[in-house]
PDB file with SEQRES, HELIX, SHEET and CRYST1 records, atoms N, CA, C and O in Angstrom:
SEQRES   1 A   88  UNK UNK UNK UNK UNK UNK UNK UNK UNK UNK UNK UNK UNK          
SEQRES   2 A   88  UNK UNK UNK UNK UNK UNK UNK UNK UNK UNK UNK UNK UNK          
SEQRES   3 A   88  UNK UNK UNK UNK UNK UNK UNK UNK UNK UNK UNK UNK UNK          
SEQRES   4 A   88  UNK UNK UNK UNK UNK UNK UNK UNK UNK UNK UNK UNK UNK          
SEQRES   5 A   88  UNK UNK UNK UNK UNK UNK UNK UNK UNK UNK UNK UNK UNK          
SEQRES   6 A   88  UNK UNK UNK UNK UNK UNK UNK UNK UNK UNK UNK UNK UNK          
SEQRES   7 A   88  UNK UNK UNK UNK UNK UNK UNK UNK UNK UNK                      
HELIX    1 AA1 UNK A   15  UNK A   23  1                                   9    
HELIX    2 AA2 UNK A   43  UNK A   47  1                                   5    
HELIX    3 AA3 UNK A   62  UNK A   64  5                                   3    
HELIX    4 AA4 UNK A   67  UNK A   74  1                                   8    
SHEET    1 AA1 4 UNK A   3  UNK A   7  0                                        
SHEET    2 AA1 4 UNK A  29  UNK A  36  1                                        
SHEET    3 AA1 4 UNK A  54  UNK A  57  1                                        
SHEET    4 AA1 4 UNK A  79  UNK A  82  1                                        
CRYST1    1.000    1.000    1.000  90.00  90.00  90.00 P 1           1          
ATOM      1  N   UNK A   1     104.040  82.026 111.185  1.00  0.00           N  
ATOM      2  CA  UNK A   1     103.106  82.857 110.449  1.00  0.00           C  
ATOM      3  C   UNK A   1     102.964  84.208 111.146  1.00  0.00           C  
ATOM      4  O   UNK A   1     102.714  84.275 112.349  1.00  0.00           O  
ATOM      5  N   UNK A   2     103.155  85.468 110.237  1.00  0.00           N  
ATOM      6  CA  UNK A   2     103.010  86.218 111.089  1.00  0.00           C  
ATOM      7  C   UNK A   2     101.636  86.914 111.240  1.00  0.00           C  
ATOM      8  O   UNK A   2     100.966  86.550 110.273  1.00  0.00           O  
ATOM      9  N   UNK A   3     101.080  87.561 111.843  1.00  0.00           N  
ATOM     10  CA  UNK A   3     100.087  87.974 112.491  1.00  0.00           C  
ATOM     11  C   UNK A   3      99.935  89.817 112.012  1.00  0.00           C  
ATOM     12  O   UNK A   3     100.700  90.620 112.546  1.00  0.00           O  
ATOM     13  N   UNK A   4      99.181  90.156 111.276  1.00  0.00           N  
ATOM     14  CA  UNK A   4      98.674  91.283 110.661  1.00  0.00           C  
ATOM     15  C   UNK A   4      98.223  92.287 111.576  1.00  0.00           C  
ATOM     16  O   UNK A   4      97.286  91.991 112.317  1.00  0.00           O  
ATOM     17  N   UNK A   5      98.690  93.326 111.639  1.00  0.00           N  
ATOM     18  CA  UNK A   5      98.351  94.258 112.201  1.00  0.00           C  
ATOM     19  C   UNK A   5      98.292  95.556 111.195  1.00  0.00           C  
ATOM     20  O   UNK A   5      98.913  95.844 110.172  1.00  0.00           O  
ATOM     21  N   UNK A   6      97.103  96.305 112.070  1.00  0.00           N  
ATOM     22  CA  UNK A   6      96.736  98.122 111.430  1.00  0.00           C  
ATOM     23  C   UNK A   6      96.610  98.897 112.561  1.00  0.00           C  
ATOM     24  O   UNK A   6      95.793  98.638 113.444  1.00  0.00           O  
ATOM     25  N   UNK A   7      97.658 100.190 112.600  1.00  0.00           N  
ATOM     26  CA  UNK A   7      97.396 100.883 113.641  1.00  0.00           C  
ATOM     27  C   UNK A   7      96.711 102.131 113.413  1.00  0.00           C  
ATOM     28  O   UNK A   7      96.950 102.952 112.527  1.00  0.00           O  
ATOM     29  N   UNK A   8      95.780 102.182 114.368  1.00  0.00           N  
ATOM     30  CA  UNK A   8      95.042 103.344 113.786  1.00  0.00           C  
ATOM     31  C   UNK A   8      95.844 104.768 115.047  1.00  0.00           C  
ATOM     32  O   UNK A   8      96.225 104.583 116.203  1.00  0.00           O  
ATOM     33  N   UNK A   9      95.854 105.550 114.566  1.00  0.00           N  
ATOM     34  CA  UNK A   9      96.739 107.000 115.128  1.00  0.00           C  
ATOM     35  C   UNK A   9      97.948 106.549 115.326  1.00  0.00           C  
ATOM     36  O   UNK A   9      98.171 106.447 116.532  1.00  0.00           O  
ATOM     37  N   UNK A  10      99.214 106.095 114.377  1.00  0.00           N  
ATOM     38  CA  UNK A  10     100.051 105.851 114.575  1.00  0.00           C  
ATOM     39  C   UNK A  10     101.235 106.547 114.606  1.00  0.00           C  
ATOM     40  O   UNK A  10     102.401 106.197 114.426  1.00  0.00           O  
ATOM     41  N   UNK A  11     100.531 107.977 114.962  1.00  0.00           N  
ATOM     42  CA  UNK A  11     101.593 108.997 115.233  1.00  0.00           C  
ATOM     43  C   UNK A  11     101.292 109.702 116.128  1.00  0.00           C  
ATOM     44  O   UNK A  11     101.810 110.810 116.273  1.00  0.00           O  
ATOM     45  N   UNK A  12     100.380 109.215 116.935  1.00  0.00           N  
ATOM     46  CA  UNK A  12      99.841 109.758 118.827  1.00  0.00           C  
ATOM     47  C   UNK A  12     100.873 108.602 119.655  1.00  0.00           C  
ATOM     48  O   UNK A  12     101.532 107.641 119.259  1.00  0.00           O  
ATOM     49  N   UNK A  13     100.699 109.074 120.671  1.00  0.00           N  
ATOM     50  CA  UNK A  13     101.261 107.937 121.522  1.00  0.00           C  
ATOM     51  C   UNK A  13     101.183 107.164 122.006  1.00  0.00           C  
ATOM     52  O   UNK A  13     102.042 106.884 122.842  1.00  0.00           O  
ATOM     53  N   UNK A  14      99.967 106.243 121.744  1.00  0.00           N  
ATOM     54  CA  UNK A  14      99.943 104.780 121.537  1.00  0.00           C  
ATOM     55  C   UNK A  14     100.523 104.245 121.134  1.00  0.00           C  
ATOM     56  O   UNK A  14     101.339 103.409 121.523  1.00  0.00           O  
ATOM     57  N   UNK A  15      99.985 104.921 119.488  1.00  0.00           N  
ATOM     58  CA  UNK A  15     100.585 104.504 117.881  1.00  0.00           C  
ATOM     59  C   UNK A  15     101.798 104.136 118.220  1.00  0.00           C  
ATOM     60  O   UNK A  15     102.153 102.959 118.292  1.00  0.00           O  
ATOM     61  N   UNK A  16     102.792 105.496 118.539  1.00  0.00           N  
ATOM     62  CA  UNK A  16     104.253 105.403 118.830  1.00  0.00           C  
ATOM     63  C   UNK A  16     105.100 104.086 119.474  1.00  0.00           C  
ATOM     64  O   UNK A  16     106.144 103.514 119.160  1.00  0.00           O  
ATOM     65  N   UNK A  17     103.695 103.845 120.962  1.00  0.00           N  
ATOM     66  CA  UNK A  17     104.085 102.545 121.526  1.00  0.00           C  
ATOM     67  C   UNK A  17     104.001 101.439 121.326  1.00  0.00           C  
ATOM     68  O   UNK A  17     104.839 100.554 121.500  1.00  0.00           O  
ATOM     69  N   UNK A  18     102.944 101.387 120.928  1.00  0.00           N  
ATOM     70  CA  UNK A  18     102.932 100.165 119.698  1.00  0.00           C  
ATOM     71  C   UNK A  18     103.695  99.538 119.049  1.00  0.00           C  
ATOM     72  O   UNK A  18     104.123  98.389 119.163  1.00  0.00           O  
ATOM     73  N   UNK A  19     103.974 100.783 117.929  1.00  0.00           N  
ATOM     74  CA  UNK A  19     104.732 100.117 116.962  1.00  0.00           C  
ATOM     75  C   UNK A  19     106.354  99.726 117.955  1.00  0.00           C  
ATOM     76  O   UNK A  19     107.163  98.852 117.645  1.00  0.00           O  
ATOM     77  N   UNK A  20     106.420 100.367 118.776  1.00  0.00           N  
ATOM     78  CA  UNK A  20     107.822  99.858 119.901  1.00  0.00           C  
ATOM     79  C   UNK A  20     107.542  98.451 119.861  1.00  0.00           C  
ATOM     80  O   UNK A  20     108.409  97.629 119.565  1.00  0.00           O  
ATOM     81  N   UNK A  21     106.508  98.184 120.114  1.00  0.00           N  
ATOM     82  CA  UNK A  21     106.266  96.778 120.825  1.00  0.00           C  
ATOM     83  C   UNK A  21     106.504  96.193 119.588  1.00  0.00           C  
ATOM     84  O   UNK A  21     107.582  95.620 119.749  1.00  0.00           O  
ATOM     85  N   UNK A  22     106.059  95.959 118.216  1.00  0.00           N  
ATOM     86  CA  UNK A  22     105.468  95.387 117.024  1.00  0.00           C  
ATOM     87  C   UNK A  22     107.895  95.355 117.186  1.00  0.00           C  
ATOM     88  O   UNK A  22     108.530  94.306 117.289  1.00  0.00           O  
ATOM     89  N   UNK A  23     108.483  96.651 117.149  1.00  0.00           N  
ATOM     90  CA  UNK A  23     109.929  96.025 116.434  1.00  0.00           C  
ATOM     91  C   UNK A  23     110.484  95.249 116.865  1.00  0.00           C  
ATOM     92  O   UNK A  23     111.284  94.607 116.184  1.00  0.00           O  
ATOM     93  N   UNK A  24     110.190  94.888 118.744  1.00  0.00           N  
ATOM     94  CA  UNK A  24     110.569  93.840 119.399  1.00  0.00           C  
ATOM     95  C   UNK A  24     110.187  92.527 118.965  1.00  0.00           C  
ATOM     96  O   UNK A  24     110.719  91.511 119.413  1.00  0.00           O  
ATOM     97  N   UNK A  25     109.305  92.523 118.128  1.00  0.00           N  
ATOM     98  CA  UNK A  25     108.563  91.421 117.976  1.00  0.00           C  
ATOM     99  C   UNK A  25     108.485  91.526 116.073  1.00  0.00           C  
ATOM    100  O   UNK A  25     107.313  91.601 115.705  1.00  0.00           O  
ATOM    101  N   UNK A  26     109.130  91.534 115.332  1.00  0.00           N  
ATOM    102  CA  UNK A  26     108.959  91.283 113.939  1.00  0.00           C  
ATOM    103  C   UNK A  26     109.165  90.149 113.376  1.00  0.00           C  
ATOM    104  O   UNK A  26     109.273  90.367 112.170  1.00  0.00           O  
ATOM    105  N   UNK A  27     109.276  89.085 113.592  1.00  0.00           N  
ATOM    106  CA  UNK A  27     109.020  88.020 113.396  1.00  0.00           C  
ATOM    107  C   UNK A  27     107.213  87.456 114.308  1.00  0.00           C  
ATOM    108  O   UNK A  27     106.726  86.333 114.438  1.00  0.00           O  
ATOM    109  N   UNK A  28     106.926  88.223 114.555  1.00  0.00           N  
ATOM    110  CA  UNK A  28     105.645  87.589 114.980  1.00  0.00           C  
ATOM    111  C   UNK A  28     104.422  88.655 114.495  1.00  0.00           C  
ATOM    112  O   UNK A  28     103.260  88.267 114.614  1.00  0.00           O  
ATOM    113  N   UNK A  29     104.699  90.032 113.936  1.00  0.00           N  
ATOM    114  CA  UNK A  29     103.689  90.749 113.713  1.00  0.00           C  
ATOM    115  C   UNK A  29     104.332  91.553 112.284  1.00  0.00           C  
ATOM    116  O   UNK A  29     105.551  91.703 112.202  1.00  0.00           O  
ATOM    117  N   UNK A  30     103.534  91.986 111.324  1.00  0.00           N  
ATOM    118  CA  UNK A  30     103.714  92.541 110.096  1.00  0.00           C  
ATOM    119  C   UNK A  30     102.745  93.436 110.158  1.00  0.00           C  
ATOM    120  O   UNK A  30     101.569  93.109 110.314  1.00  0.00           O  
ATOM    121  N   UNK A  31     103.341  95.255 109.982  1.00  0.00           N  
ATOM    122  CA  UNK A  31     102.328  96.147 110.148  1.00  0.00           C  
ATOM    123  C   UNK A  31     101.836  95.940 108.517  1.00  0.00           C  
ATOM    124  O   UNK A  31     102.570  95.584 107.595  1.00  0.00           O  
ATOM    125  N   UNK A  32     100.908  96.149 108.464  1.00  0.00           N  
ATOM    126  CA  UNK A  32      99.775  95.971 107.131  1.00  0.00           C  
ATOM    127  C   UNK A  32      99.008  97.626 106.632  1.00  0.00           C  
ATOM    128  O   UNK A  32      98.671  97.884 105.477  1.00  0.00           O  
ATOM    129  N   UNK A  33      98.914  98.260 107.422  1.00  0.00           N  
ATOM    130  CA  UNK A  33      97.973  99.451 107.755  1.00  0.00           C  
ATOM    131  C   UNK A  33      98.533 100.892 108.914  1.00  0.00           C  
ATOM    132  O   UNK A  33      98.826 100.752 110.102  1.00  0.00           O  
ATOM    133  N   UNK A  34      98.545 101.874 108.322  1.00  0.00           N  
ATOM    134  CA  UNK A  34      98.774 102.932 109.291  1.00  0.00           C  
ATOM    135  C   UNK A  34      97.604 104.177 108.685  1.00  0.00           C  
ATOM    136  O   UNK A  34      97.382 104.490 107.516  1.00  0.00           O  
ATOM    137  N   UNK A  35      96.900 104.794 110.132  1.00  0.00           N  
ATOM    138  CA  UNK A  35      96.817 106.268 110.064  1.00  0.00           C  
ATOM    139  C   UNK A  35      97.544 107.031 110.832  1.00  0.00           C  
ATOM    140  O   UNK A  35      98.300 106.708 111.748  1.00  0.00           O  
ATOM    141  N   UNK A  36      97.318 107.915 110.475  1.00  0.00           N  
ATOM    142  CA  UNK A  36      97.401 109.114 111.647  1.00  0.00           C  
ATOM    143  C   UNK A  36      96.521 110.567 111.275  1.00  0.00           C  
ATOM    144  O   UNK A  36      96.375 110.662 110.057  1.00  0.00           O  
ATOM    145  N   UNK A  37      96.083 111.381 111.821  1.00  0.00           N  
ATOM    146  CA  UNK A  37      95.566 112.639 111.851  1.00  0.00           C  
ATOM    147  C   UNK A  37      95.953 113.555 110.761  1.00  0.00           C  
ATOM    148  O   UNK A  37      95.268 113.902 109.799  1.00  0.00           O  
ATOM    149  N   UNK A  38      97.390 113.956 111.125  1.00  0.00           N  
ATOM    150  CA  UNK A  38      97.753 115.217 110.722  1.00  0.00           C  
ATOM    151  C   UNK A  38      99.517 115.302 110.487  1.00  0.00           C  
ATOM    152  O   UNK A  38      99.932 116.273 109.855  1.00  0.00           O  
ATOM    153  N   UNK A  39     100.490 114.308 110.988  1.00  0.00           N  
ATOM    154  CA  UNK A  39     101.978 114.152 110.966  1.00  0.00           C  
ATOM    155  C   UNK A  39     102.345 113.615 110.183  1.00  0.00           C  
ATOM    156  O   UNK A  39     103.136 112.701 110.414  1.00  0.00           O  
ATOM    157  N   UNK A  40     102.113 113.793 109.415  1.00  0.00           N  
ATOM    158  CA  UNK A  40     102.531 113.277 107.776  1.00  0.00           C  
ATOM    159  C   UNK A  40     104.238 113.538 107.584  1.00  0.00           C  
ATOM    160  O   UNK A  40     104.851 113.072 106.624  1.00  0.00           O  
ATOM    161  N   UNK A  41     104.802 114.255 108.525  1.00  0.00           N  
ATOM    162  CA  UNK A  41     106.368 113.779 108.941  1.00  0.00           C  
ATOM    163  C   UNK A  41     107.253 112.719 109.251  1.00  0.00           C  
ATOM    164  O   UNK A  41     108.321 112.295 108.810  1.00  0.00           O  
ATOM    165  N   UNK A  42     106.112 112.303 110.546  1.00  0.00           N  
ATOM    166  CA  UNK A  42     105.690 110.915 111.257  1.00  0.00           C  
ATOM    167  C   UNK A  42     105.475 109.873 110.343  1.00  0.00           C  
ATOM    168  O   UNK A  42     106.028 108.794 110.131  1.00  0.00           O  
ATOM    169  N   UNK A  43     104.494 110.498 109.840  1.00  0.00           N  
ATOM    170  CA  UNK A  43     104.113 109.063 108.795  1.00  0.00           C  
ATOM    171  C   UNK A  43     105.006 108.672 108.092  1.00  0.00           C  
ATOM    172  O   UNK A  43     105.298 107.477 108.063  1.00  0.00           O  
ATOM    173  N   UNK A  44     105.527 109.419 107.498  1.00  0.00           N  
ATOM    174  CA  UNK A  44     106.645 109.156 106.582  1.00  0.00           C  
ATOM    175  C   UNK A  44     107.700 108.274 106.935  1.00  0.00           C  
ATOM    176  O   UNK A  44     108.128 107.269 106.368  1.00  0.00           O  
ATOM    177  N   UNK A  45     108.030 108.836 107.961  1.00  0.00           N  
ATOM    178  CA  UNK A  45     108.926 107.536 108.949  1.00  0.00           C  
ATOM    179  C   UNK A  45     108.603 106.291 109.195  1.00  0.00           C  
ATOM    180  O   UNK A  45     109.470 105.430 109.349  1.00  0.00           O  
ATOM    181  N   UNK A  46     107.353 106.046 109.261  1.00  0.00           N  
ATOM    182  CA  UNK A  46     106.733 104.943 110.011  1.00  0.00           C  
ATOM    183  C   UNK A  46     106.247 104.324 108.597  1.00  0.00           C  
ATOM    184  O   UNK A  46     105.769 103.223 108.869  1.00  0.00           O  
ATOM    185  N   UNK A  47     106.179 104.512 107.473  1.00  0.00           N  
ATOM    186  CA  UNK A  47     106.255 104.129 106.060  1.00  0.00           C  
ATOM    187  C   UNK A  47     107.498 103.383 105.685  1.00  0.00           C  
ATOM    188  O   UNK A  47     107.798 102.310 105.161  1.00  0.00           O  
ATOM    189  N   UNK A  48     108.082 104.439 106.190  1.00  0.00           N  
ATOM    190  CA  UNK A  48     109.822 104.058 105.402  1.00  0.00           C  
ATOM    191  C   UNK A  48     110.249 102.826 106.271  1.00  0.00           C  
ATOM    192  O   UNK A  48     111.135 102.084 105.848  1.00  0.00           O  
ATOM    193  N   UNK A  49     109.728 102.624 107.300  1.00  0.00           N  
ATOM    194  CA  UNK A  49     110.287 101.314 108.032  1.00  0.00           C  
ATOM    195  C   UNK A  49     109.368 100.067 108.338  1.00  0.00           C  
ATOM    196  O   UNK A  49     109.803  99.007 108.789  1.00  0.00           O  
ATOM    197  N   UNK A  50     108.172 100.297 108.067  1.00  0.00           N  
ATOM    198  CA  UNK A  50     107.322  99.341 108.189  1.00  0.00           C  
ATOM    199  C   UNK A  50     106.311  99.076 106.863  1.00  0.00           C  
ATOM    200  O   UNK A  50     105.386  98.264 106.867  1.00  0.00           O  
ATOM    201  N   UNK A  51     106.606  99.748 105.982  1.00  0.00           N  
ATOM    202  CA  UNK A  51     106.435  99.635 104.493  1.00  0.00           C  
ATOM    203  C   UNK A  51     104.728  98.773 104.659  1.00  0.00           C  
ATOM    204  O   UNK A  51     104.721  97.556 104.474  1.00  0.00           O  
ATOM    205  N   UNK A  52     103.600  99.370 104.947  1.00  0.00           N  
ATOM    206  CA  UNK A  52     102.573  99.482 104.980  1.00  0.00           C  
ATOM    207  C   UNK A  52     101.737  98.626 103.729  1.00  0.00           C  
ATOM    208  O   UNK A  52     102.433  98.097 102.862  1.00  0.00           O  
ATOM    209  N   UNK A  53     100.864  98.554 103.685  1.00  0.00           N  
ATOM    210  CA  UNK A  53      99.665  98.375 102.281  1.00  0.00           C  
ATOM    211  C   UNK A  53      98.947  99.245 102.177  1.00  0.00           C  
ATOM    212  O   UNK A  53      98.835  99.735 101.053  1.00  0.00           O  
ATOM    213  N   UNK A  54      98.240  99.751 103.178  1.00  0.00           N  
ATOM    214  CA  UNK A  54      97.439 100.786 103.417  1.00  0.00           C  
ATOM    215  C   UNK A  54      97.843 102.179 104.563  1.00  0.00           C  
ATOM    216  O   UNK A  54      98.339 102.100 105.687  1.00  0.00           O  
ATOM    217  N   UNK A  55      97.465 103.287 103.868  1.00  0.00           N  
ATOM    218  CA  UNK A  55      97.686 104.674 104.549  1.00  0.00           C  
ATOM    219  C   UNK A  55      96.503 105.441 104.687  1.00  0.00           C  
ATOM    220  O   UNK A  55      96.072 106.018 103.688  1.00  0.00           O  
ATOM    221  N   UNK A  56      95.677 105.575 106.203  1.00  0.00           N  
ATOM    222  CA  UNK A  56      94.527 106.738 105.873  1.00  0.00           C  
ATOM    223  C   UNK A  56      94.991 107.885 106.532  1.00  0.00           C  
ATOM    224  O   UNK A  56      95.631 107.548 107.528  1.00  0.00           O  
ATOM    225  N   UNK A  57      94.925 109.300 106.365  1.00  0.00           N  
ATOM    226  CA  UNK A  57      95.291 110.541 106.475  1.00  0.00           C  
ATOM    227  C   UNK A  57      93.589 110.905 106.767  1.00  0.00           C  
ATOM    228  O   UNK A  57      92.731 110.834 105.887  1.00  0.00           O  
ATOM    229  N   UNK A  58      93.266 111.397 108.535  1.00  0.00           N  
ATOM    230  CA  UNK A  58      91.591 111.715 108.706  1.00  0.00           C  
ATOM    231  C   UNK A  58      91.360 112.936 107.981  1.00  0.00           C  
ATOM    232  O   UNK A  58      90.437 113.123 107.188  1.00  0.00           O  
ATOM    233  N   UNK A  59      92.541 114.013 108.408  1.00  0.00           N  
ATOM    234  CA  UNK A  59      92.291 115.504 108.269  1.00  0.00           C  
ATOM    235  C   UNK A  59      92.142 115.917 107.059  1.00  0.00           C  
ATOM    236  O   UNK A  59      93.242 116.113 106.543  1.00  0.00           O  
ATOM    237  N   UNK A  60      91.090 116.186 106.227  1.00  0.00           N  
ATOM    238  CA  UNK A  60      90.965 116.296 105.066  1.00  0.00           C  
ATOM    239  C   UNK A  60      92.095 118.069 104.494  1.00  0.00           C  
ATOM    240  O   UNK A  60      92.689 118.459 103.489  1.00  0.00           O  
ATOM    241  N   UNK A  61      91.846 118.510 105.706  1.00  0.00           N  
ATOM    242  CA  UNK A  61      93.068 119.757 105.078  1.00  0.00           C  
ATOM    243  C   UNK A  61      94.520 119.456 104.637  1.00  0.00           C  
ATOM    244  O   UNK A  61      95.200 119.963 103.745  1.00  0.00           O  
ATOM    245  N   UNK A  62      94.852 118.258 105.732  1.00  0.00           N  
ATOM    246  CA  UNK A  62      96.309 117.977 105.478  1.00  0.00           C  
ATOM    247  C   UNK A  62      96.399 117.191 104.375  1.00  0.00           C  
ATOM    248  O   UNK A  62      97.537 117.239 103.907  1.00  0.00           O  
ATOM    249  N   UNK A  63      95.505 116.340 103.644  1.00  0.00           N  
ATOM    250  CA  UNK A  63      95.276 115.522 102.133  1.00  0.00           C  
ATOM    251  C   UNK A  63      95.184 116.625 101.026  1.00  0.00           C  
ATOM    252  O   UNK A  63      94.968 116.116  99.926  1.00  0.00           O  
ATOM    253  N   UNK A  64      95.296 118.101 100.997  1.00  0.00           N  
ATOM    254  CA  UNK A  64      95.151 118.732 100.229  1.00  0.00           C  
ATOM    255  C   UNK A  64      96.604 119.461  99.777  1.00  0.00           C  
ATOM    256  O   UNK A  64      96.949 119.897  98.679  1.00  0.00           O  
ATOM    257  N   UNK A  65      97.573 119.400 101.533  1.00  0.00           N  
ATOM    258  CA  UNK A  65      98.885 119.762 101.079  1.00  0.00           C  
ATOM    259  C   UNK A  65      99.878 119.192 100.242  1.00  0.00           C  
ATOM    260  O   UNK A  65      99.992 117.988 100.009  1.00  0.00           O  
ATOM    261  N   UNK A  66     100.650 120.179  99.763  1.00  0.00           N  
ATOM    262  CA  UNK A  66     101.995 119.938  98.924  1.00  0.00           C  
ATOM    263  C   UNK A  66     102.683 118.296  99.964  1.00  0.00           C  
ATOM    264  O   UNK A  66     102.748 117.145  99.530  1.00  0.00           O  
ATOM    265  N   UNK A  67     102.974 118.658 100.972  1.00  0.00           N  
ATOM    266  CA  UNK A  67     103.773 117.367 101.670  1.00  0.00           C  
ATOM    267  C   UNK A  67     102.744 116.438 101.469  1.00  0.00           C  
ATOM    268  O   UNK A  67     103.165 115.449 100.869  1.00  0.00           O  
ATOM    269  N   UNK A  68     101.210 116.371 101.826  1.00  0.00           N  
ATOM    270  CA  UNK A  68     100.681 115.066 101.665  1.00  0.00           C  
ATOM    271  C   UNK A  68     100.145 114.922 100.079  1.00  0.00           C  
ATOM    272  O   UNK A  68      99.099 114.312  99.860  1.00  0.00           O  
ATOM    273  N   UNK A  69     100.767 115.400  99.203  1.00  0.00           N  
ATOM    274  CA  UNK A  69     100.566 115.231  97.853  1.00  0.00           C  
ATOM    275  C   UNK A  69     102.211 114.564  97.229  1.00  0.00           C  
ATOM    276  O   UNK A  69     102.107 114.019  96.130  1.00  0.00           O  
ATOM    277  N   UNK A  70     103.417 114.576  97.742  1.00  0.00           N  
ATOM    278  CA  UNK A  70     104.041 113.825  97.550  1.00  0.00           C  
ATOM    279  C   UNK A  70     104.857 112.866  98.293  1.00  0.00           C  
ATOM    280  O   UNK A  70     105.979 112.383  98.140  1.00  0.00           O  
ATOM    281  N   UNK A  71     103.805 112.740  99.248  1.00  0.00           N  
ATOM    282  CA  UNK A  71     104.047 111.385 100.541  1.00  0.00           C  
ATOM    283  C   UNK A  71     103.071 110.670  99.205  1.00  0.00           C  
ATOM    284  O   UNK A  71     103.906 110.013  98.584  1.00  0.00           O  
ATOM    285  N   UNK A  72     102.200 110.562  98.750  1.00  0.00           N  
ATOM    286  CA  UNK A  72     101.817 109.931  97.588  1.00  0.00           C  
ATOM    287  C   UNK A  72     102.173 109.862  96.529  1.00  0.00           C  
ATOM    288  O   UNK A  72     101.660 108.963  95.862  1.00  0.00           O  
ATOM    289  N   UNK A  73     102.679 110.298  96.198  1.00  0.00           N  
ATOM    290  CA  UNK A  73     103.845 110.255  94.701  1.00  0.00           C  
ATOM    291  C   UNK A  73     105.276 109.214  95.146  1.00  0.00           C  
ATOM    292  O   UNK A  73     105.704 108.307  94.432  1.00  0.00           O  
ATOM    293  N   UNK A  74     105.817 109.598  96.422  1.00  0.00           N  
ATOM    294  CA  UNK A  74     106.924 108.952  96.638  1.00  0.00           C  
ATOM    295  C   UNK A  74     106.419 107.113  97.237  1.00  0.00           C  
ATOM    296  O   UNK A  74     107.091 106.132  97.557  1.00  0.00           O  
ATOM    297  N   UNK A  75     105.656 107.251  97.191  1.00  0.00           N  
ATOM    298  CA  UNK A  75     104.902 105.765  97.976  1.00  0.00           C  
ATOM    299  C   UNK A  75     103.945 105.364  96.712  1.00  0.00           C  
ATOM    300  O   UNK A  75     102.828 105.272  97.223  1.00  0.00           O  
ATOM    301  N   UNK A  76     103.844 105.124  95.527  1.00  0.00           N  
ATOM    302  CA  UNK A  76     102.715 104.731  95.017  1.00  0.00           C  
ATOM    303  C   UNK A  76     101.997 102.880  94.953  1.00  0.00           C  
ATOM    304  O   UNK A  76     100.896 102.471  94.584  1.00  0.00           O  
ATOM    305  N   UNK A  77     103.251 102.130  95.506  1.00  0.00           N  
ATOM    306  CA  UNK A  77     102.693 100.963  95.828  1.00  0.00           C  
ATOM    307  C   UNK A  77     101.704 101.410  96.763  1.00  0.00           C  
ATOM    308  O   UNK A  77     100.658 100.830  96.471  1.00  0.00           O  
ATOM    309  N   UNK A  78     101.544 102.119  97.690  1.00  0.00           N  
ATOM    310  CA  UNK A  78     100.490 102.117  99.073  1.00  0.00           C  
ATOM    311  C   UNK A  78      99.187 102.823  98.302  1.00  0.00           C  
ATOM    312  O   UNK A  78      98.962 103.688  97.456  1.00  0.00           O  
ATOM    313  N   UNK A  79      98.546 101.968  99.076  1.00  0.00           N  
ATOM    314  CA  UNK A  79      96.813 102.144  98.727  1.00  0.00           C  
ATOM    315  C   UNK A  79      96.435 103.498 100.088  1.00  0.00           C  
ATOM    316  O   UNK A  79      96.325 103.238 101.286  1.00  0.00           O  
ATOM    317  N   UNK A  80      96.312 104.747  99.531  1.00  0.00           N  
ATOM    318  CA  UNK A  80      95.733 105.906 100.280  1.00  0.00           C  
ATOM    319  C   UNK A  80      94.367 106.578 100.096  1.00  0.00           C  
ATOM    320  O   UNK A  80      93.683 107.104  99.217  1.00  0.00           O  
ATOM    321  N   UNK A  81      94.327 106.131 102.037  1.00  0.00           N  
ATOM    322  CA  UNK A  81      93.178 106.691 101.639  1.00  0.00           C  
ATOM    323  C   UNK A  81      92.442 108.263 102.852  1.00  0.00           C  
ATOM    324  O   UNK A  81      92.835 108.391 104.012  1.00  0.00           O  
ATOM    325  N   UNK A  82      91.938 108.727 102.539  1.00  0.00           N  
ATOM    326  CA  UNK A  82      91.673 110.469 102.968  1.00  0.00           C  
ATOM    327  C   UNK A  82      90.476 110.529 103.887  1.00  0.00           C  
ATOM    328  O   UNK A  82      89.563 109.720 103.720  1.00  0.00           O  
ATOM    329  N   UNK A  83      90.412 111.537 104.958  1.00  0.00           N  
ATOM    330  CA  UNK A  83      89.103 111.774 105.502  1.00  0.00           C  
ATOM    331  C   UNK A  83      88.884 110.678 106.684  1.00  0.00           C  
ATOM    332  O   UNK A  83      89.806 109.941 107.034  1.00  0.00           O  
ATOM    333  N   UNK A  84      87.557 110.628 107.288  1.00  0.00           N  
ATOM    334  CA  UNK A  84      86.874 109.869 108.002  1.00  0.00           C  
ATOM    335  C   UNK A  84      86.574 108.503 107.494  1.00  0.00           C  
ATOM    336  O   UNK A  84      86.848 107.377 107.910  1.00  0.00           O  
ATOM    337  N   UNK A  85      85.697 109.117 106.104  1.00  0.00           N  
ATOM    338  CA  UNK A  85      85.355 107.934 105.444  1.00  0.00           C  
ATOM    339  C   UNK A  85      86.590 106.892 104.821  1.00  0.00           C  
ATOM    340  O   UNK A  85      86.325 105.730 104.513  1.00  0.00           O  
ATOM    341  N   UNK A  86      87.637 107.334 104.715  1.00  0.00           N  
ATOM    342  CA  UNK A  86      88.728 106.275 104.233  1.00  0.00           C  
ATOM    343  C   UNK A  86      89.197 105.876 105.757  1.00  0.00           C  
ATOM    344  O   UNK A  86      89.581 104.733 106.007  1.00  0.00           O  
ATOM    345  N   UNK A  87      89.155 106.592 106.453  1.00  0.00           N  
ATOM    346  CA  UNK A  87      89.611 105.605 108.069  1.00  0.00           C  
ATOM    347  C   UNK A  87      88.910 104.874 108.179  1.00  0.00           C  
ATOM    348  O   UNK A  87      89.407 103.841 108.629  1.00  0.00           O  
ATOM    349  N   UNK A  88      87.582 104.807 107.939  1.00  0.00           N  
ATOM    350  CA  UNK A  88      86.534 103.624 108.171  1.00  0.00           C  
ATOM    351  C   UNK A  88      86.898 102.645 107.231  1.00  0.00           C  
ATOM    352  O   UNK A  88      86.265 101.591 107.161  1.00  0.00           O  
TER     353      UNK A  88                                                      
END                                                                             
């Protein structure tokens, strides 16, 4: 059974290490959840390979751009969500 995980800043360098740890181990952990701040580059990557349920984006400026307006168009299975209040 695998074991659910959500990383929160998963495009700081925790996040980064983390998810290192999580590919060594994919048979024992399934990422479920990612934020990050503001790298919606990042994210994108970390989408495309760990194919998420949930996405929160804190920076409400970067939820207003062209790139984070079709990181949501190209992902519409994922549940997104914006701001502080969707990180919570």
């Amino acid at each position: 059974m695998l074991s659910s995980v959500i990383i929160l800043g998963s495009t700081g360098s925790i996040g980064i290490s983390t998810l290192k740890v999580i590919r060594q181990f994919k048979d024992t952990f399934t990422v479920v959840g990612l934020s990050c701040h503001r790298n919606i580059a990042l994210l994108k990557e970390q989408i495309q390979e760990f194919t998420p349920q949930i996405v929160s984006v804190s920076d409400e400026y970067i939820c207003t751009t062209e790139e984070y307006k079709r990181l949501k168009k190209e992902f519409k299975s994922i549940t997104f969500y914006e701001g502080i209040d969707g990180l919570c």
